[in-house]
C-alpha positions as a Markdown table, in Angstrom:
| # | Residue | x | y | z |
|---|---|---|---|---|
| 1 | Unk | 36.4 | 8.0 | -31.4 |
| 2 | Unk | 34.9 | 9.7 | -33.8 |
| 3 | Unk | 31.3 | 8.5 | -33.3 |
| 4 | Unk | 31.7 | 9.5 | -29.7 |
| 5 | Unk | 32.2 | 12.8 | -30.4 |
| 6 | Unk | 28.9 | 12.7 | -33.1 |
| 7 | Unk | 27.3 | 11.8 | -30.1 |
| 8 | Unk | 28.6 | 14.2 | -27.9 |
| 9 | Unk | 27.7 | 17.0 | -30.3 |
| 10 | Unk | 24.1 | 15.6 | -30.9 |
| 11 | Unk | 23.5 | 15.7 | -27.0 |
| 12 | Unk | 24.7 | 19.3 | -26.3 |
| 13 | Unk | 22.9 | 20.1 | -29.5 |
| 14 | Unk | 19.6 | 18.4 | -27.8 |
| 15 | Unk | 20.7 | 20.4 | -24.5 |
| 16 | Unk | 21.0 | 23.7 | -26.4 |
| 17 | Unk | 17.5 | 23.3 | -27.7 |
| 18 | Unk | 16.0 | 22.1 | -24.6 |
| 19 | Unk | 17.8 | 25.0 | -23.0 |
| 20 | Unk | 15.8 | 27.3 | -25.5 |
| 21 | Unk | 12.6 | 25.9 | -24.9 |
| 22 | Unk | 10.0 | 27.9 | -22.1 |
| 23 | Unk | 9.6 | 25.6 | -19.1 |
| 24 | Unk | 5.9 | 26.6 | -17.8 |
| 25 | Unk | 7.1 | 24.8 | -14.3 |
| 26 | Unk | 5.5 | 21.6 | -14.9 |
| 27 | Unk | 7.1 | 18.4 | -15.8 |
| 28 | Unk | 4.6 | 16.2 | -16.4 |
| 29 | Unk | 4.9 | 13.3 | -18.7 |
| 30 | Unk | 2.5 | 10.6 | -19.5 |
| 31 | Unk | 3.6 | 6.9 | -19.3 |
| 32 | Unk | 1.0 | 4.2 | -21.2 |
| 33 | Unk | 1.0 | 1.2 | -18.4 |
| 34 | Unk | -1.1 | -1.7 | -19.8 |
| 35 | Unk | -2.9 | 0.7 | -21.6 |
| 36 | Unk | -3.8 | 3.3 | -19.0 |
| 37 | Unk | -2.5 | 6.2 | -19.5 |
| 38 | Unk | -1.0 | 7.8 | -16.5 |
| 39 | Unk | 0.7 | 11.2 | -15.7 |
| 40 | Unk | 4.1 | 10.8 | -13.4 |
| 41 | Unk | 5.4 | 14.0 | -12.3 |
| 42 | Unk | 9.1 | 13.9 | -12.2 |
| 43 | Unk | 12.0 | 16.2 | -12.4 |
| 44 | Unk | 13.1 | 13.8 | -15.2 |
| 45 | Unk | 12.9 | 14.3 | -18.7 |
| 46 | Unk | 12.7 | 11.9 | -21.2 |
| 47 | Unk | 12.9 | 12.2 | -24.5 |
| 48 | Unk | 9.4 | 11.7 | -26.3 |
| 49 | Unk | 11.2 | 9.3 | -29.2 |
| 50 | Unk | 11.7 | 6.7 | -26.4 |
| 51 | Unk | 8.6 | 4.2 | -26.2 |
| 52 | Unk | 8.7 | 3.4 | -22.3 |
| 53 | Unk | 6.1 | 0.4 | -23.0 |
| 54 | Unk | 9.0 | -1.7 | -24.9 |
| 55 | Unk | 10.8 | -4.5 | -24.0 |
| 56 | Unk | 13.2 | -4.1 | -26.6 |
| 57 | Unk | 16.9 | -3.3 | -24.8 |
| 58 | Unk | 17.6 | -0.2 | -26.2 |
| 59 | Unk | 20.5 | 2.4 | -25.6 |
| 60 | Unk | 20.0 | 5.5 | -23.7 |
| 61 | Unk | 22.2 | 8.6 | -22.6 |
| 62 | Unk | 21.3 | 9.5 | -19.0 |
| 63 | Unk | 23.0 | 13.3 | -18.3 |
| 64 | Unk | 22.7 | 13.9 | -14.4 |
| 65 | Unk | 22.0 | 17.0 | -12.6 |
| 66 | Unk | 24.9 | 17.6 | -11.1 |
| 67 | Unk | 27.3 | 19.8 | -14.0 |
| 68 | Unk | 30.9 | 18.6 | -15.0 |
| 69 | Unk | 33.3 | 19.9 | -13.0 |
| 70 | Unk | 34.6 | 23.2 | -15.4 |
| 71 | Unk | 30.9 | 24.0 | -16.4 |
| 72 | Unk | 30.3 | 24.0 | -12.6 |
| 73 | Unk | 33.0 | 26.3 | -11.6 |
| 74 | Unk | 32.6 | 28.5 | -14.3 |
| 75 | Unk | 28.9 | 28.8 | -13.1 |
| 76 | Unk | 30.0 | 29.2 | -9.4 |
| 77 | Unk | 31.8 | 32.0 | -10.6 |
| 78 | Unk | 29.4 | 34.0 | -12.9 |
| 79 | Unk | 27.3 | 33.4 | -9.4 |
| 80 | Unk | 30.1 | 35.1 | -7.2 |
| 81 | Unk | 30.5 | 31.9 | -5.4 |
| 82 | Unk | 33.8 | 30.3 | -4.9 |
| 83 | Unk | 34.5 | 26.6 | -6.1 |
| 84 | Unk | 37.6 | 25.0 | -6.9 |
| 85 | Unk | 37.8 | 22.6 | -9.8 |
| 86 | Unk | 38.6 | 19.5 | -7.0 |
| 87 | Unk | 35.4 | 20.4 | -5.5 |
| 88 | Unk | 33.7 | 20.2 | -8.7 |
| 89 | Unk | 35.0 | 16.7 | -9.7 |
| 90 | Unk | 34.2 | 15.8 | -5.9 |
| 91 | Unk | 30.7 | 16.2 | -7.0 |
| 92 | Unk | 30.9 | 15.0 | -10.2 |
| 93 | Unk | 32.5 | 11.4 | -8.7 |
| 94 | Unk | 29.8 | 11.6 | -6.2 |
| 95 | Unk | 27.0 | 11.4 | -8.4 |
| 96 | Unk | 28.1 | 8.5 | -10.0 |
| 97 | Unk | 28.3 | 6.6 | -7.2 |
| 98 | Unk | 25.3 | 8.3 | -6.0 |
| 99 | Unk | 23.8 | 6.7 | -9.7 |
| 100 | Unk | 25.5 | 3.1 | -8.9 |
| 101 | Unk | 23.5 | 2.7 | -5.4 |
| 102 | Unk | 20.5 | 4.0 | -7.4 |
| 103 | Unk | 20.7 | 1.4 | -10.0 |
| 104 | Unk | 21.4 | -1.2 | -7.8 |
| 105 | Unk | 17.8 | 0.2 | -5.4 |
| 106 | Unk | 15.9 | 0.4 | -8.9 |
| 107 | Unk | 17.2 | -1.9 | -11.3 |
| 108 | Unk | 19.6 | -4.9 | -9.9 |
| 109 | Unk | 16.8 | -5.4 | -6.5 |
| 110 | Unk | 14.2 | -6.2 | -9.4 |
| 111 | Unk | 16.6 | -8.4 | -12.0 |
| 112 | Unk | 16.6 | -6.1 | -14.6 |
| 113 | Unk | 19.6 | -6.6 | -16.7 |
| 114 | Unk | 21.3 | -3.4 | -17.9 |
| 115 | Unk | 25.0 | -2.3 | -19.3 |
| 116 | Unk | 26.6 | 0.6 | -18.4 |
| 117 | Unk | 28.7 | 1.2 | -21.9 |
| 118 | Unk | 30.3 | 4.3 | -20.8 |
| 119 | Unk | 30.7 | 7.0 | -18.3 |
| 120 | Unk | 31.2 | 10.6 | -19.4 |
| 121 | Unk | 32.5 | 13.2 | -16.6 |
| 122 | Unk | 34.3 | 15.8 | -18.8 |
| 123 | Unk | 32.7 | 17.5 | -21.1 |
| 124 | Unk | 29.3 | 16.2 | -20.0 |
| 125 | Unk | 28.0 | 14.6 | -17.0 |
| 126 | Unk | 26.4 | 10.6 | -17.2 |
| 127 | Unk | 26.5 | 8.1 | -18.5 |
| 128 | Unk | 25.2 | 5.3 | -21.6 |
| 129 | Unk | 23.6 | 2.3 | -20.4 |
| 130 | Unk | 21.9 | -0.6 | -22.5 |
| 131 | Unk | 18.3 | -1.8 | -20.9 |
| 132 | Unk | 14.5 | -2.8 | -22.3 |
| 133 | Unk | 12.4 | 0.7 | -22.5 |
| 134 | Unk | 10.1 | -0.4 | -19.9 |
| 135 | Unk | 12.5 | -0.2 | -17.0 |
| 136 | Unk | 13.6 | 3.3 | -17.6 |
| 137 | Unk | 10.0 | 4.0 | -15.8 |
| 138 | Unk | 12.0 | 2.5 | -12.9 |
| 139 | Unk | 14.3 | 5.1 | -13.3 |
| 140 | Unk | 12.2 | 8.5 | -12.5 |
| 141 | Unk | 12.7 | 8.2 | -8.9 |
| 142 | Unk | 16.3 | 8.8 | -9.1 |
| 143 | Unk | 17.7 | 12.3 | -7.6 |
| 144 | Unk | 20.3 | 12.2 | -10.0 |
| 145 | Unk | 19.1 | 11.9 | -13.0 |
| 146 | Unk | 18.1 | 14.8 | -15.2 |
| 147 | Unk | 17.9 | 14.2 | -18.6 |
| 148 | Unk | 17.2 | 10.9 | -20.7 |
| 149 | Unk | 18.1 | 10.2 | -24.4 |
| 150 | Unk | 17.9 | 7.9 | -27.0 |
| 151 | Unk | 21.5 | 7.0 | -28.0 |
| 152 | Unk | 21.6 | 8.1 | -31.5 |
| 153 | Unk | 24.3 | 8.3 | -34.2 |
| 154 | Unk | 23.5 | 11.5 | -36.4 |
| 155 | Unk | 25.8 | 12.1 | -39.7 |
| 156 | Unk | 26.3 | 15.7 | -40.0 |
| 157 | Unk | 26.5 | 17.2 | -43.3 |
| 158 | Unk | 29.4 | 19.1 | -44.4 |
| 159 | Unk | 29.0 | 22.6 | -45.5 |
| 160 | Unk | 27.9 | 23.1 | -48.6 |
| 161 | Unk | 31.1 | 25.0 | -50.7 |
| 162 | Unk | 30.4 | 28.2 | -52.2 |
| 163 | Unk | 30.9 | 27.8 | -56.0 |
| 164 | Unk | 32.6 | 30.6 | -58.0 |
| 165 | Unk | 30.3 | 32.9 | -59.7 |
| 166 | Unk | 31.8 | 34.8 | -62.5 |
């Protein structure tokens, strides 16, 4: 349990950066196939770390689009638009089905093997999923996808105790 919340607190801590970062509009990344290189525009963002020309099965955090229910509402609200929290997980269910017909279009139609390991809907929005680096390419013509990450375990240090100066 406690991994899972490491991880948890190294994606927000991802989103918080990428939150800070400018976004000059364009989201343009470029993808080495057989050694050309080639720029795919996509509302998708992968993280840099993950080399898309591997075969290796590697884990991956894919956050989608659509918010988890309380962050959406809360939004709504700070917009002046109304949203009830069942209209909210609504959403939320329905982009994970809307991810399932997706992976089934992009993934199980070419015989890619993949595992789903787990399915976050609270507290964030996705899910993990094992499968070789070279089919996430497959990936960036999903609609609901909007974020993807290595799966890393990060040890955080504690803080440092002030000592007593006399």
């Amino acid at each position: 349990m406690k991994k899972c919340y490491c991880r948890l607190i190294f994606v927000f801590s991802l989103l918080y950066l990428g939150g800070c970062q400018a976004d000059n509009g364009e989201n343009a990344y470029q993808i080495d196939l057989n050694g050309v290189e080639e720029t795919m525009n996509s509302s998708i963002k992968v993280d840099p770390a993950i080399d898309l020309s591997s075969g290796e099965t590697i884990s991956v955090i894919i956050e989608f689009k659509t918010k988890p229910a309380k962050i959406a509402v809360l939004e709504a609200e700070a917009q002046g638009v109304d949203m009830t929290l069942d209209k909210a997980k609504e959403h939320v269910e329905q982009s994970h089905q809307a991810f399932e017909q997706e992976l089934h279009a992009f993934l199980d139609d070419n015989e890619v093997e993949y595992r789903i390991n787990h399915r976050y809907k609270t507290a964030f929005n996705g899910v993990s999923i094992e499968l070789p680096a070279n089919e996430i390419k497959k990936l960036m013509g999903s609609s609901v996808i909007s974020r993807i990450y290595p799966n890393q375990e990060i040890q955080l240090d504690p803080p440092i105790q002030p000592s007593d100066q006399m």
